[in-house]
N, C-alpha and C positions, 0 to 999 in steps of 0.2 A: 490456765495462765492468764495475768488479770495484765488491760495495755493499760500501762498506767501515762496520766500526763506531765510534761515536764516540770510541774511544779508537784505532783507526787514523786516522780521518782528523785528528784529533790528531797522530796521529805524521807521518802525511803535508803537512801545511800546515808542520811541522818541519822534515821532509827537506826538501821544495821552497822553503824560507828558505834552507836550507845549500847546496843542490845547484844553483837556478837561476844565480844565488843569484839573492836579493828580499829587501829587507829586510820584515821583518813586518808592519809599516803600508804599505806599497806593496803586499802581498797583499790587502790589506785593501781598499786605496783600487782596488785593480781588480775586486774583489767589489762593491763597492760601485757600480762604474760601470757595472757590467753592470745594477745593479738600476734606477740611474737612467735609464739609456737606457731600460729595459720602459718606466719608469714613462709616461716623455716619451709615447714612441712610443701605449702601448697606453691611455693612461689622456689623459693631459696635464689633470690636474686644477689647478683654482689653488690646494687647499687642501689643508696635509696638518697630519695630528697623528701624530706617530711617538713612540712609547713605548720609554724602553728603560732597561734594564738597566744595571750596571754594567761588565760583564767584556768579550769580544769582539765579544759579537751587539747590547751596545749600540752598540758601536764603528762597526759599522758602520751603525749605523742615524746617528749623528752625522756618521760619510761620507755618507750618504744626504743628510740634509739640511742641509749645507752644498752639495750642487750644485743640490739644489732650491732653497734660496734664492737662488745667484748665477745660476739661470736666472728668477729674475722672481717665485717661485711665494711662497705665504703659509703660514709652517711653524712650528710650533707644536710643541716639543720637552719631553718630557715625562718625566725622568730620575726614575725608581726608588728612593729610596738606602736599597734592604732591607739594604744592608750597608755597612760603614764601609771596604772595601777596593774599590778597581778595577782594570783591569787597563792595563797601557802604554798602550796602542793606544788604549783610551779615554778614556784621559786626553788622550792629544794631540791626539784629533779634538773632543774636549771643548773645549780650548786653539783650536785653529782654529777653531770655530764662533764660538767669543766674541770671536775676533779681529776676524773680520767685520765687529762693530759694526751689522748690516743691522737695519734696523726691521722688516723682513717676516718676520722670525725673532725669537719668543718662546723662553726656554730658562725651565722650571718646574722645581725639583727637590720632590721630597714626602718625607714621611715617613708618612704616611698616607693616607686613601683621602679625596680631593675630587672629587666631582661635578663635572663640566664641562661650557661649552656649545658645544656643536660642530656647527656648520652642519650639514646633512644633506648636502651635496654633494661634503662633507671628506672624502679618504680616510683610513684609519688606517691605519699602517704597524708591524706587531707585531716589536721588536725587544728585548724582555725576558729570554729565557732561550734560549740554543744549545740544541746537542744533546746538550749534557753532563751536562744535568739529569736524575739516577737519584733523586729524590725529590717527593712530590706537593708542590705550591704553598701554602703559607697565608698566614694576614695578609694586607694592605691590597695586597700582589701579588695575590692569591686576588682578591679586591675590585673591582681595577680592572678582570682578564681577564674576569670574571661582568658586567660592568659595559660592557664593550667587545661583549661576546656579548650584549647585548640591545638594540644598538643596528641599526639599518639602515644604516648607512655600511659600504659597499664598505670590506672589512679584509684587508692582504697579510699571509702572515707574512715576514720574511724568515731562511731557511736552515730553519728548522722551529717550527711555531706552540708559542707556550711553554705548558709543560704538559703538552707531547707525549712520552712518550719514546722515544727512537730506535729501542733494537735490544731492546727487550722493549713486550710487551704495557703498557699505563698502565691503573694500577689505576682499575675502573669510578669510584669514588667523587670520583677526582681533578680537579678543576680545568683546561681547557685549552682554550686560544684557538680559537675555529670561524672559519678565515679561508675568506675566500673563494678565494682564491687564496694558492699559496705559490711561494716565490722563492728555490730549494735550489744546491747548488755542486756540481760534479762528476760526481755519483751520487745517486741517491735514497735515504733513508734505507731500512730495511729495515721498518720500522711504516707508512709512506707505502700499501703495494703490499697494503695490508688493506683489505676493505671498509668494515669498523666504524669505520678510523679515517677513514673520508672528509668525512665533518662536517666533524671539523678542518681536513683539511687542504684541502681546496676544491683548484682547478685547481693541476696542479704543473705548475711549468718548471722544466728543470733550464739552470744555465747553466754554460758550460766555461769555468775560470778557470784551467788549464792545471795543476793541482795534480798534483804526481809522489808517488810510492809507490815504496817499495820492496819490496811483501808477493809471495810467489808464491803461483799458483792456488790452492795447498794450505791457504794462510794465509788466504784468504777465498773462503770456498765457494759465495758468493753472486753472481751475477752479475748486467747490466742487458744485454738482448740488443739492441746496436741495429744500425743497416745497416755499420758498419765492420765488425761482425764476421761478415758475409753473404757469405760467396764462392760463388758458381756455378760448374759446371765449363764449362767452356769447350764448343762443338758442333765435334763434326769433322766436317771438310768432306768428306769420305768417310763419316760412318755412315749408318747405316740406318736403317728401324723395328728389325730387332734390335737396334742397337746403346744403345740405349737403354731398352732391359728390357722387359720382359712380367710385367704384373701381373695377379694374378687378385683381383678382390673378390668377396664374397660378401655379397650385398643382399639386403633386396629381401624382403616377402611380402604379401599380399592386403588391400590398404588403406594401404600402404607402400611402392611402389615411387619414391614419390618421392626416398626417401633413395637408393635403389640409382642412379637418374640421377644424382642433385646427384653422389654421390660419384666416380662413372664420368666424368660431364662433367670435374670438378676433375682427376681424376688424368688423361686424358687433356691438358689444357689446361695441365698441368703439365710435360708436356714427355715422357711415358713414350711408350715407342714402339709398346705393344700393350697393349689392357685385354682383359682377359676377364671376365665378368661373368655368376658364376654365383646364379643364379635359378628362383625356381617356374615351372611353364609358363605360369600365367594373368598373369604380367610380362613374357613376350616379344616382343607385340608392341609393348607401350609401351618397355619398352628399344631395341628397335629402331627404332621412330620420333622418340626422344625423345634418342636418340646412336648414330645410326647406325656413328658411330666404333667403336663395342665391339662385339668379338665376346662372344657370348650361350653358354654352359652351362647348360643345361635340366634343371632339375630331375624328377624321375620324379613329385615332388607337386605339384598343381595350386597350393597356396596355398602353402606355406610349405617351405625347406627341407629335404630327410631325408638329405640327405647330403651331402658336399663332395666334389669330383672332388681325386687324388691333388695333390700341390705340386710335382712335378719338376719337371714344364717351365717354372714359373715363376719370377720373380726375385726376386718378393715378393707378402703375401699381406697382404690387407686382410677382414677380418669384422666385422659386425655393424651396419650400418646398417639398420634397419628389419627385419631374422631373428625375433622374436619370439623368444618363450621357452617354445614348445611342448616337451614332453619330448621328442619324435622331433630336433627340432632340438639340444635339448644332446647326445643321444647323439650324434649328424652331428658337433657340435662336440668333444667329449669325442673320438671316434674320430679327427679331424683333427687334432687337436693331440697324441696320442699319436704320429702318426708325423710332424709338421712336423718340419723342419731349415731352413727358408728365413724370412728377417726377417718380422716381422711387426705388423702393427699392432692391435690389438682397440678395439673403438670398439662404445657406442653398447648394441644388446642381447647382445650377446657377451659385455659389463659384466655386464649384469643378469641373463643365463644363468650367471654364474658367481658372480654375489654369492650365488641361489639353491642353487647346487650347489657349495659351496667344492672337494668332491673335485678339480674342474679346474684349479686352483692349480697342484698338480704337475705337470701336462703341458705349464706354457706354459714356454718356453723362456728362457732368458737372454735379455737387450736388446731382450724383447719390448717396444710401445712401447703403452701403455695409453690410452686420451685420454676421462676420464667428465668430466660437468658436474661440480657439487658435488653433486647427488640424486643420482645415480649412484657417484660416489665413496662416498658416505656410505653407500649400499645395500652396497660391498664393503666398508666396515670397519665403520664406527658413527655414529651420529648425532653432530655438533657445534655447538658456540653461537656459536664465532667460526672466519673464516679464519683466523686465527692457530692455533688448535687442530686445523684440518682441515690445513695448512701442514706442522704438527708429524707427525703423523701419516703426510700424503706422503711426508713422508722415511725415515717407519720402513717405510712396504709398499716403496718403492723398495728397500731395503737388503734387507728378508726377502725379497723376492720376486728377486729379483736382475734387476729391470725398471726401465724408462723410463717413469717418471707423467707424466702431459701432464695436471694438472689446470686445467680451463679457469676465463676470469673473464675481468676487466678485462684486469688482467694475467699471463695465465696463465702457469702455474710451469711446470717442466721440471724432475722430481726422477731425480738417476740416483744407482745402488747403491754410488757411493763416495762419497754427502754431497753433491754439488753439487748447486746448485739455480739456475735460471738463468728469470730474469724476460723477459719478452716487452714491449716498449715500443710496436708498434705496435696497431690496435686501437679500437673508438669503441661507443657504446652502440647504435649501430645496428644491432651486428650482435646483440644477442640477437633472434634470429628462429628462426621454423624451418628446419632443415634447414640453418641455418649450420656445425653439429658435423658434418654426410654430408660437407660441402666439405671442411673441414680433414681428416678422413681420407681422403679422395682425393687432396687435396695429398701427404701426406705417405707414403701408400702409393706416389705417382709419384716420390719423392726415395728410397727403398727400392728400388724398380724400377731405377732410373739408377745403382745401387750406393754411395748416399751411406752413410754409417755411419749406427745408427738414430738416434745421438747427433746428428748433424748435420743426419737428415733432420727431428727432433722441431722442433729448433732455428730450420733453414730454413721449418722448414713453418708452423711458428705465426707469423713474422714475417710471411712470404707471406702469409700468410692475412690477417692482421691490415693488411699495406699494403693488401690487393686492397680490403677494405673501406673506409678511410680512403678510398682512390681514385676507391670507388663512393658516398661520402658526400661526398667535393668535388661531383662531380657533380649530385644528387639531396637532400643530406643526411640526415641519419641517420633522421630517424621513417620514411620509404619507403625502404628499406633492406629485400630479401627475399635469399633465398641467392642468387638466380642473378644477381643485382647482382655479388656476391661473386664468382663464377667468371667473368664477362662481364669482369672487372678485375682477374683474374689477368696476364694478356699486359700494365697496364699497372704492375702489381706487378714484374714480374721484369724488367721495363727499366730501371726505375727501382735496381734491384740488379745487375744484372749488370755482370759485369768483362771485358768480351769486347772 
């Protein structure tokens, strides 16, 4: 799914009038029914105050409550007029509401800022400004949104809370609606997928209103990774455990072998047909009773790594869950990565082995595939205030480094060396735990193993990851949520995706 910017999806609600065709209030009136249905469905309140604007996003908020009224509800319409022009569409759903004649439908127009009394049971429905807004709010606009944000009524926005802007940062000082939920079209905007901006925007839904495009990949760099875009390879009814790769990780040291399990369990449970899991000696016998599946490479040191066993015979190489950042370990590291040729994935201390010793830089390979939290991201470049800023920055180490960034979050990003950037939509707050980050490099070490591209396996892996937990939070929900939840709900992750 492509994030497009508010002057594509501009141009795209364009095409899709020309190309469906639809005439432009029919796009409208089916945007619109989408929101009423949540509304019925998820809310079914008797009371609504819906705010809106003059141009398209009041438009549809005037669609909105014209089905709210003819279903029975008590709505309360509360028109803007910061400006002396509107636009078609709202003029005619303007025209229809007052056609109604219903008494359960108030329609208020202002010109300035009036205090209201609004039951507390009322929802509000924020339809003041689209996404086209490239300027902060003032005047009796200013007024109402500060005014609305200090109330306790459950407040949706719909398409994006006004005051927001879409595809840059909104200057701190500015004005903008804190809904509780928002109620977007298509694609999520590109400001949505920030932490800072989550105030605002409270729960997102995205709804498909079938809007076409005509931009290529090239034309918007940004993507929204959901399950259409998940293909699995198919299992031959003839392979084997070769036939499906042999990974080696390298985990694991004295007070940390838990990462070197989680990530061995994961990439086996991923479907790789041989782990090897190289380790200090004093993690042997817990690797081996704790996944008996992997075969064990023994380190010559009791606690911590001092070397890596050669990469030929493997298909793919996974480092750093739980290695420390003893100097004997970066020289192991530094000497392993001078002669790797085989995909790779670095995770975890391998980060922080190298944030400290930049020289390693040079020796990791092209479509190496990176995966830090934000503290660890920030230890290889620099410190930042917002994700929008660490965002920016993803994309520059992905280009210089000519790597695969897997910065984690919510929704973690996937930065690769020609500009794209590709969002991850599954996912739940449950999983910041420990030992969630060893899972996702075992995933995605076993989609490297199976010969997926690293692009693909980044891709696969972060969704996988992201459904197994979703899956494990149906279950249980999210506050008990530990990693092994996460890989116990890998098998019902990949059913759920697979094309077989």
């Amino acid at each position: 799914m492509h994030i497009l910017s508010s002057k594509q999806m501009h141009e795209a609600d364009a095409y899709t009038i020309a190309n469906e065709p639809i005439a432009s209030i029919d796009l409208m009136e089916r945007a619109a029914q989408k929101c009423y249905t949540y509304l019925c469905q998820k809310h079914n309140a008797a009371h609504y105050y819906i705010f809106c604007g003059k141009g398209n996003n009041g438009g549809d908020g005037l669609a909105i409550a014209r089905m709210l009224t003819l279903a029975g509800k008590h709505v309360v319409v509360v028109i803007l007029n910061f400006s002396n022009s509107a636009s078609d569409d709202f003029i005619t759903n303007k025209n229809r509401l007052a056609a109604l004649k219903n008494p359960n439908c108030t329609i208020i127009e202002v010109i300035d800022f009036q205090q209201l009394e609004l039951s507390h049971d009322a929802i509000i429905i924020d339809c003041i400004f689209g996404s086209g807004l490239n300027r902060p709010i003032n005047g009796f606009t200013a007024d109402y949104i500060s005014y609305i944000n200090s109330l306790e009524n459950t407040t949706i926005a719909i398409d994006i809370p006004s005051g927001l802007f879409a595809d840059v940062p909104t200057p701190d000082d500015a004005i903008a609606l804190e809904a509780d939920e928002t109620l977007t079209f298509q694609s999520p905007k590109l400001q949505f997928l920030f932490a800072e901006n989550q105030r605002f925007v409270g729960h997102l839904k995205i709804f498909d209103i079938r809007i076409q495009h005509p931009f290529a990949d090239s034309e918007t760099p940004y993507h929204f990774i959901t399950q259409e875009n998940i293909q699995l390879q198919a299992r031959n009814i003839f392979g084997h455990k070769g036939t499906y790769g042999h990974a080696l990780l390298v985990a694991g040291s004295y007070g940390k072998m838990g990462a070197a399990t989680l990530a061995a369990k994961a990439c086996l449970r991923t479907g790789c047909g041989l782990v090897t899991a190289h380790i200090p000696q004093r993690g042997y016998e817990i690797m081996q009773i704790a996944v008996p599946e992997a075969i064990t490479s023994i380190d010559t040191n009791n606690e911590f790594c001092s070397h890596i066993i050669e990469s030929t015979p493997y298909s793919a190489i996974g480092i750093g869950p739980g290695i420390g950042t003893n100097p004997i370990t970066v020289n192991a590291l530094q000497t392993f990565l001078q002669g790797n040729d085989k995909p790779t994935v670095l995770d975890a201390d391998a980060l922080n082995c190298i944030a400290q010793n930049p020289q390693l830089w040079q020796y990791i390979r092209p479509n190496t595939i990176l995966t830090p939290h934000p503290g660890e991201f920030d230890r290889l470049t620099h410190n930042h205030t917002t994700c929008y800023e660490r965002f920016e920055t993803q994309k520059q180490l992905a280009k210089d480094h000519s790597c695969i960034v897997v910065l984690k979050g919510h929704y973690t990003s996937i930065a690769t060396p020609d500009g794209n950037v590709f969002f991850n939509s599954t996912g739940n707050p449950g999983m910041a735990t420990a030992g969630s980050g060893d899972v996702l490099t075992g995933i995605i070490l076993s989609l490297l193993a199976q010969k997926y591209s690293p692009l693909e396996a980044a891709k696969i892996g972060v969704f996988l990851h992201g459904l197994a937990g979703d899956c494990a939070a149906e279950k249980i929900g999210t506050i008990s949520i530990i990693a092994s939840d996460i890989i116990e709900n890998i098998s019902s992750a990949v059913t759920k995706v697979a094309h077989i």
